[in-house]
Steps between C-alpha positions, in 0.01 A plus 500: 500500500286380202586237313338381171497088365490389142454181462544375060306282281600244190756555275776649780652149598893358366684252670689742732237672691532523778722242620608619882173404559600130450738564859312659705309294783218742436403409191504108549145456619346649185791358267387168670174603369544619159736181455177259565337716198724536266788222571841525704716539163317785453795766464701278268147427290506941462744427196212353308320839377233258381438342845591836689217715301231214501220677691501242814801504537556858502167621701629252772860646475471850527266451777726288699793648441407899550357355886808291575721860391176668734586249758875591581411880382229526772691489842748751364264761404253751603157389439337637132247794475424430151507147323431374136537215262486473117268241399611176597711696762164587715523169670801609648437844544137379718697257682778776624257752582313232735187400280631146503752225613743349286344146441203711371720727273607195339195286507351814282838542260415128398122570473509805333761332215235244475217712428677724278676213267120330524350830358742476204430164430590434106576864442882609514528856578732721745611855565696755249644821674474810278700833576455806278209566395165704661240295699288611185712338238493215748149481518470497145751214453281290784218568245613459195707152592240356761716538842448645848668807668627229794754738683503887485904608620451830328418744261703359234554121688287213502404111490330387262275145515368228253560241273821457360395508130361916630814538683705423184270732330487801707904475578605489104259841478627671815814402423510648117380799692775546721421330800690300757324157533592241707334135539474428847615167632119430635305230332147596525296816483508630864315844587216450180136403415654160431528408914158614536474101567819475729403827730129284588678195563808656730216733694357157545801421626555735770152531556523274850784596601604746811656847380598718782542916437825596401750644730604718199346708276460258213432607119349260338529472087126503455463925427790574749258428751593470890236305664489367866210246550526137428246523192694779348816369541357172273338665287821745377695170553305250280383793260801621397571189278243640236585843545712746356770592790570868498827466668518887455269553680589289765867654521267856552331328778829445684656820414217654684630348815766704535713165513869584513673197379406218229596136535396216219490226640591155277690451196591786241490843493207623307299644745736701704620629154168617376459643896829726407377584147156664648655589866848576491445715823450155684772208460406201424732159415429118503643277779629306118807729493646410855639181668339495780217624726694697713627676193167571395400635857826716524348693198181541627615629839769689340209676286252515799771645750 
């Protein structure tokens, strides 16, 4: 059997997600723990778009959250062969493929916020997803508006990073020229040359602390990269943050495993659904459309046989 993790970034959370995780004993340790970062009204505080998207908040969240859902998902299912996060979702992905514990997973979600909001520091900027046109009509528009290529999802598909006055910019052209744009709910300028800052202070970061192999194949957002030693695994984890992601190319990488089923693992759907888009031959869903985690693992075993 060979199963595949995807573990989401920013943008992906609504005050629903995930809520069976709230009952199950499982989960409580890491709730506990995600409670102590981001306070115990934090569900009901979800309503609040403004609070829910701050960059804190939400690091701290989807990090928490995706390894309490990891948690109860864990005991019911085979171990991975393949596992991968998008951006912010690496801290999970490292911590279910064995790099890390828990406490360290969420000691780095608050770090890595820190950093990053740091590097922006009296510049407001964030993230514009642009469907339609060619990577070359996209490189132009990075040019001629002053932004970074921050995630590649395709030939025609990207995310786009900068200042919000070039956002504005480059989303009134692309838009008069037919393309879908969509301002992401992300508040600073993740995956560009602005976090050159943020990636030296979060390798900083992790630079004392114990990283173990993983037990998984891990691909790692820094050039779809799957590296194994301790020094690696920082380096794609810290460097990342001023990088463009080529999430792409990372879905190649797992492809090549010969993985058989697909499960995203946190809130929303938006991995699994670009998974289908470029894989169709290999089912993927989100543990976000059932109500429980034996639901979730029925569908994986179901798919496995």
């Amino acid at each position: 059997m060979s199963l595949a993790l995807l573990f989401p970034g920013q943008g992906t959370q609504h005050p629903e997600m995930l809520r069976w995780v709230d009952d199950d004993p499982a989960a409580a340790a890491t709730l506990a723990r995600l409670a102590q970062d981001i306070g115990s009204g934090w569900r009901a505080h979800l309503a609040d778009a403004d609070w829910a998207c701050s960059h804190a908040v939400a690091q701290s969240l989807l990090t928490g959250l995706s390894l309490a859902a990891w948690d109860c998902l864990a005991p019911r299912l085979p171990a991975p062969a393949v596992v991968a996060g998008y951006s912010v979702g690496e801290l999970p992905a490292f911590c279910a493929a064995g790099v890390f514990d828990t406490a360290t997973a969420m000691q780095l979600a608050r770090a890595r916020a820190g950093a990053m909001a740091q590097a922006m520091s009296g510049l407001d900027g964030g993230l514009l997803a642009v469907q339609g046109p060619s990577a070359a009509a996209l490189a132009q528009a990075c040019t001629r508006h002053g932004l970074d290529l921050a995630i590649r999802l395709g030939p025609d598909r990207a995310v786009l990073g900068g200042p919000d006055a070039s956002l504005r910019a480059a989303q009134s052209a692309l838009q008069a020229a037919g393309a879908q744009c969509t301002r992401l709910a992300v508040q600073v300028a993740s995956h560009t040359h602005w976090m050159a800052d943020a990636a030296l202070a979060f390798a900083r970061q992790l630079g004392s602390l114990p990283f173990a192999p993983p037990r998984a194949t891990l691909v790692c957002n820094l050039g779809a990269a799957t590296p194994r030693s301790p020094a690696a695994l920082k380096h794609a984890l810290a460097g990342q943050i001023a990088a463009t992601v080529p999430w792409d190319a990372c879905q190649d990488a797992i492809a090549e495993r010969r993985v058989r089923c697909v499960l995203e693992v946190g809130p929303g759907s938006t991995l699994s659904r670009l998974w289908n888009e470029r894989e169709p031959a290999v089912p993927a869903r989100s543990i976000d459309e059932f109500r429980s985690a034996d639901a979730a693992a029925r569908w994986v075993h179901g798919v496995l046989g």
